[in-house]
C-alpha positions in Angstrom: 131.7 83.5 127.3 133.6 81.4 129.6 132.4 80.9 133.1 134.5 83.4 135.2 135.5 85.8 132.1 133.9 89.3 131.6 133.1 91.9 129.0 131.4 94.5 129.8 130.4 98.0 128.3 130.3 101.4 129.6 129.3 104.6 128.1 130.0 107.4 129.4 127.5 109.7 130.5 124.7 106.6 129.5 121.3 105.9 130.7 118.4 103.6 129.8 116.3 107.6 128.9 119.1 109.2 127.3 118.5 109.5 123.5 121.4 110.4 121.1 120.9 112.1 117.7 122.9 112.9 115.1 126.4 114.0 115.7 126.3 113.0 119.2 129.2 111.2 120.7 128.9 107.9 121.7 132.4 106.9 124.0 133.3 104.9 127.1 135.6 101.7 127.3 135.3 97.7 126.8 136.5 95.8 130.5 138.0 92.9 129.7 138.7 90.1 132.9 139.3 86.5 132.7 139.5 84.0 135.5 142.4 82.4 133.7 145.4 83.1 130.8 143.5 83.2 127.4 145.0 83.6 124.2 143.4 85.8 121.7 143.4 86.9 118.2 141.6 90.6 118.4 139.4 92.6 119.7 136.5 94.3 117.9 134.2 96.8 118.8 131.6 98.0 116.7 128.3 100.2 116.6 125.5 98.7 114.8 122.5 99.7 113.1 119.8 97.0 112.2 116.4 96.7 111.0 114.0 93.6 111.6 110.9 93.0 109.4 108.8 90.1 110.1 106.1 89.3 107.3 103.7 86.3 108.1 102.6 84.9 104.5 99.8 82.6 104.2 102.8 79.8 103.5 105.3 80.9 105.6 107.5 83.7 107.8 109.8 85.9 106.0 112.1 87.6 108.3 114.7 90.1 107.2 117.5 91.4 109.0 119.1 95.1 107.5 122.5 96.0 108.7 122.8 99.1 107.8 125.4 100.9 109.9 128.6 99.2 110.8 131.4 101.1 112.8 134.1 99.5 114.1 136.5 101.2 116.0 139.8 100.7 115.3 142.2 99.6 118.3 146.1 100.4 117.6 148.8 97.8 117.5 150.8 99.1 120.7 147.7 98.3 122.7 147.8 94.9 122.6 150.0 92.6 124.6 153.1 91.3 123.3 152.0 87.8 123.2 148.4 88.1 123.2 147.4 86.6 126.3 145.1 88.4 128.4 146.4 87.5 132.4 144.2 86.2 134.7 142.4 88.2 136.8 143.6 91.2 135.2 141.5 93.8 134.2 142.0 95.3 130.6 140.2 98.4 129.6 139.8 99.4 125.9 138.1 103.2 125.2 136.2 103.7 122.2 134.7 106.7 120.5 131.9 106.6 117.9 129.7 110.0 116.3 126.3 109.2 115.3 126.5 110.3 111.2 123.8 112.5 109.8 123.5 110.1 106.4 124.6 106.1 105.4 127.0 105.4 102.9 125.7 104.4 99.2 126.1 101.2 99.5 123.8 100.9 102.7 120.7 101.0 99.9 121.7 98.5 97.0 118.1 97.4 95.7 116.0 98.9 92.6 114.6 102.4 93.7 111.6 104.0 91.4 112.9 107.0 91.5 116.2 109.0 93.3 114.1 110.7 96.1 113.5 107.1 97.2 117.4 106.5 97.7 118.0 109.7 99.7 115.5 108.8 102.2 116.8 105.3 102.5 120.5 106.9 103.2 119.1 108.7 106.0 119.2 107.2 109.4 116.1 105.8 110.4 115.1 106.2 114.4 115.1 103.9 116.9 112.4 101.7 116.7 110.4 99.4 119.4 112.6 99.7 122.2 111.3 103.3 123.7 109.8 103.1 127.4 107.0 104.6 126.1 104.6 103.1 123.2 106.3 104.3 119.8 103.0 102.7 118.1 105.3 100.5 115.9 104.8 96.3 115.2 106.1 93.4 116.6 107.0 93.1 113.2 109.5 96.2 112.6 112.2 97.0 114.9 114.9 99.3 114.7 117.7 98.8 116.8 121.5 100.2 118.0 124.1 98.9 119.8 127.4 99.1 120.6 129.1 95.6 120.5 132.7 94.3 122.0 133.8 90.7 120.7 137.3 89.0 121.8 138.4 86.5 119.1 140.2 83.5 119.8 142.8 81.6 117.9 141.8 80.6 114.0 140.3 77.0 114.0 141.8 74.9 111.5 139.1 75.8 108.9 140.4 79.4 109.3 137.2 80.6 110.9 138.0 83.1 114.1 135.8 81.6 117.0 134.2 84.4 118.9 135.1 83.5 122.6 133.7 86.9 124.6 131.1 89.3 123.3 128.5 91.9 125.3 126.5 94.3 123.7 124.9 97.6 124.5 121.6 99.0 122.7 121.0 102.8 122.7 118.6 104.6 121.7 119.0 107.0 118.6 116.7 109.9 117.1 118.7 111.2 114.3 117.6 114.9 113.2 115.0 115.1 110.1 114.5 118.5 108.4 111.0 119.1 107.4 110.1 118.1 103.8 107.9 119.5 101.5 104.6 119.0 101.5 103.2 115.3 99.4 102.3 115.9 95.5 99.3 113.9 95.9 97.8 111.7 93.4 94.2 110.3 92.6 95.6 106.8 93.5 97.5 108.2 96.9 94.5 106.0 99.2 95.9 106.8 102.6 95.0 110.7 101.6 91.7 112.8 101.4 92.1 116.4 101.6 88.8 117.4 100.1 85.2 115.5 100.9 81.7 117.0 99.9 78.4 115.7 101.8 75.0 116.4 101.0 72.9 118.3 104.0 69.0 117.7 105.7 67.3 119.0 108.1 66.3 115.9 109.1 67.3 112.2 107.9 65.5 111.7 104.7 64.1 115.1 104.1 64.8 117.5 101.0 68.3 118.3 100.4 69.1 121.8 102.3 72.5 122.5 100.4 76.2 120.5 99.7 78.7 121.2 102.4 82.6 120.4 101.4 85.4 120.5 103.4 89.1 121.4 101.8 92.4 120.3 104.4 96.1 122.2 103.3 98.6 120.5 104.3 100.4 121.6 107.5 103.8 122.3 108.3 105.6 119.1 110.3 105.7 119.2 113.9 109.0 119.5 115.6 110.5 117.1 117.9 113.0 118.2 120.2 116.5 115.8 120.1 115.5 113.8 122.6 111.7 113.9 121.5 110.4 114.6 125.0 108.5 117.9 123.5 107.4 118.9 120.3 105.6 121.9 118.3 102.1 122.8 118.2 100.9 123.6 114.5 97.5 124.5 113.2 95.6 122.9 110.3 93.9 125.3 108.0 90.1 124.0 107.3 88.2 125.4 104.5 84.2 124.9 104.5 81.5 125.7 101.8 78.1 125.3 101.8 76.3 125.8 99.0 72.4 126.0 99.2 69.8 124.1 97.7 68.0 127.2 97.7 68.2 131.0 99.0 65.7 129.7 101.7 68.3 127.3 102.4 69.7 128.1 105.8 73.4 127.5 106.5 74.5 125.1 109.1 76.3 125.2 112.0 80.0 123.8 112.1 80.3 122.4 116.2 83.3 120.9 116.2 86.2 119.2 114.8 87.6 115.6 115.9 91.0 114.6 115.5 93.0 112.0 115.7 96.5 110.9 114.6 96.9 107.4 113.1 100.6 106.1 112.7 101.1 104.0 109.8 104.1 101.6 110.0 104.7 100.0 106.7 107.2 97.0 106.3 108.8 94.6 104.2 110.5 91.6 103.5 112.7 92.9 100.9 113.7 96.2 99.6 110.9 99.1 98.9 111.6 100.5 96.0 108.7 103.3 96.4 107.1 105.6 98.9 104.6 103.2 100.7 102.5 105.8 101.9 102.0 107.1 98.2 100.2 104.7 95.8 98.3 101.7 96.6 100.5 99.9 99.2 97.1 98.3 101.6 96.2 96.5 97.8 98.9 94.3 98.3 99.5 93.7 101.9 100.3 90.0 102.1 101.7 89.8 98.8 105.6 90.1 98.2 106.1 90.3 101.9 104.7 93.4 102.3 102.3 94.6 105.4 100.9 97.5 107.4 100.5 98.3 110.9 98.4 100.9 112.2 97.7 102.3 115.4 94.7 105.5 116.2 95.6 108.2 118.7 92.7 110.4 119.5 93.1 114.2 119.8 91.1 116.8 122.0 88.4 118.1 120.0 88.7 121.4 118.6 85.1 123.5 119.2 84.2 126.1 116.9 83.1 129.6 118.3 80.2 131.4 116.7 81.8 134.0 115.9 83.5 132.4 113.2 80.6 133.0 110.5 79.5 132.5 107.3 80.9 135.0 104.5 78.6 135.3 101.5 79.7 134.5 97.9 78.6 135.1 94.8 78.4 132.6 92.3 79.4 135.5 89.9 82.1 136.3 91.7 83.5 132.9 92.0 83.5 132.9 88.0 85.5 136.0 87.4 87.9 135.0 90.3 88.3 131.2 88.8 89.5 133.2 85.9 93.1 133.6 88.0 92.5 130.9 90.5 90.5 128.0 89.7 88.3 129.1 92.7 85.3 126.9 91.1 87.3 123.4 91.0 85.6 122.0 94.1 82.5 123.7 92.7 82.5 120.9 89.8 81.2 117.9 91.8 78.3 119.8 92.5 74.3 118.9 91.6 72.6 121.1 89.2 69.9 121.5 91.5 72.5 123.0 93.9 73.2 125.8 91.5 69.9 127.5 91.6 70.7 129.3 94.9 72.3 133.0 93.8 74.9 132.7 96.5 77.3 129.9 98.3 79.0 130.4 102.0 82.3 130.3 102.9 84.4 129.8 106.5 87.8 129.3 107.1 89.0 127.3 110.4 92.6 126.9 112.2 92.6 123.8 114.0 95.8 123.1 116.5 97.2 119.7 116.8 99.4 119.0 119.5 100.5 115.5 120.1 100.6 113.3 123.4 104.5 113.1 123.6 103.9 113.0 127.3 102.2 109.4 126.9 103.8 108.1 123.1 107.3 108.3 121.6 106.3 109.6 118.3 109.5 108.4 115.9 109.9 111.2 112.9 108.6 110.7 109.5 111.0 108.6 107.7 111.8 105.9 104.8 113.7 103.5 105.6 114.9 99.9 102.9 112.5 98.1 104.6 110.2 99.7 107.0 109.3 103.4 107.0 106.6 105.5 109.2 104.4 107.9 108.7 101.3 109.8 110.0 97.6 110.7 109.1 95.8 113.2 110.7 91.7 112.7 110.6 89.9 115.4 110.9 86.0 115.2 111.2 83.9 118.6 111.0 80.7 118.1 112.5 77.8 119.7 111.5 74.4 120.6 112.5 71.2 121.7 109.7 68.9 120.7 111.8 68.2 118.0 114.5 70.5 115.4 112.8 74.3 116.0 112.3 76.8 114.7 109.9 80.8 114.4 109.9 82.8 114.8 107.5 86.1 113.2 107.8 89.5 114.3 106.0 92.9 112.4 105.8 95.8 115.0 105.5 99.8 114.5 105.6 101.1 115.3 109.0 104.6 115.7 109.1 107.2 115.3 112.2 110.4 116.4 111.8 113.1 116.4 114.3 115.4 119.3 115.0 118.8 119.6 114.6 121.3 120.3 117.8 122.6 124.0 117.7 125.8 122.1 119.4 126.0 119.4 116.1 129.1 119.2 114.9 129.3 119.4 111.4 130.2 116.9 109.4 133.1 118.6 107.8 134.5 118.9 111.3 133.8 115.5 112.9 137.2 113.8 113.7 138.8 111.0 112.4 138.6 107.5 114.3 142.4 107.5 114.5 142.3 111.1 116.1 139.6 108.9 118.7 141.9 106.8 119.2 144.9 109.0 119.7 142.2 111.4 122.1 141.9 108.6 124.1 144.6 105.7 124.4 146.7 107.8 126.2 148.3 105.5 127.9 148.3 101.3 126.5 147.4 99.6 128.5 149.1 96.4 129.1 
């Protein structure tokens, strides 16, 4: 830009906190002044979506750079001046008017998917990314970013190129609605999972064996952000125990507590992912193919277990005929021999709320994205007590955050036309 000329951008209604989701309007105008006559070709303004990955190889850097929204807004004939020579030190304001879509066009995700669920993540917007006030716990190495942009274009050059003589840009932040999903089909080889863990039980370190104890996680409904993901749901974590006894002289143990934390996982690439990172074996080839990882551990209160919540006696018999209709014994099949000779195994059940810090971290939804995507584990470790020593046992399960939608969306059907933008407001050329 030319000393003495100006572009600048305004939105209406905008602030550095102010988060827009999907179907949220996105308007103002584009001042144009210049300290002298200056012939132009067009104007453009445009809202952008783009995602950086940065993968450092052994050899080299490989940075990537996805566009994958691109709005321009259209600007009508009539507006501009008749030659196109913007006066000097006259002020020219052009309004604009963009909706934040709900999906991307098909185009948007052009590389080799595995399979079609893979696509239909990709074609959903992916949130803001590294440029909340708050920690989003994402990389240097992955940033999402919007932005409104105004360009004035001068005069073709004699090689036909249009020389951009006046641009300004404006970043906002975006956290498009996700509905929940269902829960992960998990696999042997899905690493980054472990919803059921068995440990063996003492009295005290290297005595006999007093029993097997194994833990069982379900997978939780998501949490909830609200739109502008200040707040967000509480949820509880169902926890099944079982103990089963070396003996009937065996005594049970007593559960204390639970620890928790949250560990987001920011996976990102240098080309396109044609998978679900977080299912399969994604950490075995970090480094390889421009691929890496990024996580980052937020601990959780603990979650103490009252005494009241006690041991129900089971009958090995029992189990049987119920494993007739249920499979009841499953977890039962990792189990010593010796551990069978006690008539009887125990059984609890806990509910364990997660809540998460939103207060302190801008937690981004759950979401897959060409070439980064993010996604959360929640470690659970049930401590236990036979004795004088303790043991943990430590679970990985799928949490989920969602984002909810607006009740004041518009719907998609309904979302008007750039040239009804236009018409809405150029209500008077100016010129």
């Amino acid at each position: 830009m030319g000393y003495g000329n100006k572009l600048k951008i305004h939105i209406d209604g905008h602030s550095s906190t102010k988060v827009y989701t999907s179907s949220s309007r996105v308007a103002g105008n584009v001042t144009v002044c210049t300290s002298k006559d200056v012939t132009y070709n067009h104007f453009q303004i445009d809202l952008f979506g783009t995602t950086e990955t940065r993968v450092d190889g052994s050899v080299s850097v490989m940075t990537t750079t996805h566009v994958f929204l691109e709005l321009e807004m259209p600007i009508p004939e009539p507006w501009h001046p008749n030659p196109r020579v913007l006066k000097a030190n006259r002020s020219y304001n052009i309004p604009f008017e963009f909706v934040i879509p709900s999906h991307l066009t098909l185009d948007t995700c052009n590389h080799d998917a595995d399979y079609r669920a893979v696509q239909e993540h990709h074609l959903r917007l992916p949130p803001s990314m590294g440029h909340w006030q708050m920690d989003d716990l994402s990389p240097d190495m992955a940033r999402v970013e919007y932005r409104v942009q105004a360009r004035v274009f001068g005069i073709r050059d004699v090689d036909g190129t249009l020389p951009t003589i006046m641009e300004a840009s404006q970043r906002i932040l975006v956290l498009p609605s996700f509905p929940e999903q269902p829960p992960l089909d998990l696999l042997e080889h899905d690493n980054l999972y472990s919803l059921f863990k068995s440990k063996v039980t003492r009295k005290i370190p290297f005595s006999p064996k007093t029993g097997q104890l194994t833990a069982t996680a379900a997978q939780p409904g998501a949490i909830l952000l609200a739109a502008d993901g200040r707040t967000a749901s509480t949820i509880q974590v169902r926890v099944d125990i079982r103990f089963d006894p070396a003996s009937s002289q065996s005594p049970t143990p007593r559960i204390l507590h639970v620890l928790s934390k949250v560990v987001a996982v920011t996976f990102f690439s240098a080309a396109g992912i044609n998978h679900l990172p977080n299912q399969g074996q994604w950490s075995k080839m970090e480094g390889l193919n421009g691929r890496g990882v990024y996580r980052k551990t937020i601990a959780l209160p603990d979650f103490t277990v009252k005494d009241d919540v006690g041991w129900q006696r089971n009958t090995h018999a029992q189990a049987r005929r119920a494993s007739q209709h249920a499979h009841a014994e499953r977890e039962g099949s990792t189990l010593g021999s010796e551990l069978l000779t006690a008539p009887c195994y125990f059984t609890k059940s806990l509910n364990v709320p997660i809540e998460l810090p939103v207060a302190k971290k801008a937690f981004l939804p759950t979401f897959h994205s060409c070439i980064t995507s993010r996604v959360y584990v929640l470690s659970l470790g049930i401590v236990e007590s036979s004795g004088v020593t303790t043991t943990t046992i430590w679970l990985d399960v799928p949490l989920q955050v969602a984002v909810e939608s607006l009740p004041s969306a518009i719907p998609e059907s309904e979302l008007p036309t750039f040239e009804a933008a236009v018409e809405d407001r150029l209500q008077s050329p100016h010129h």
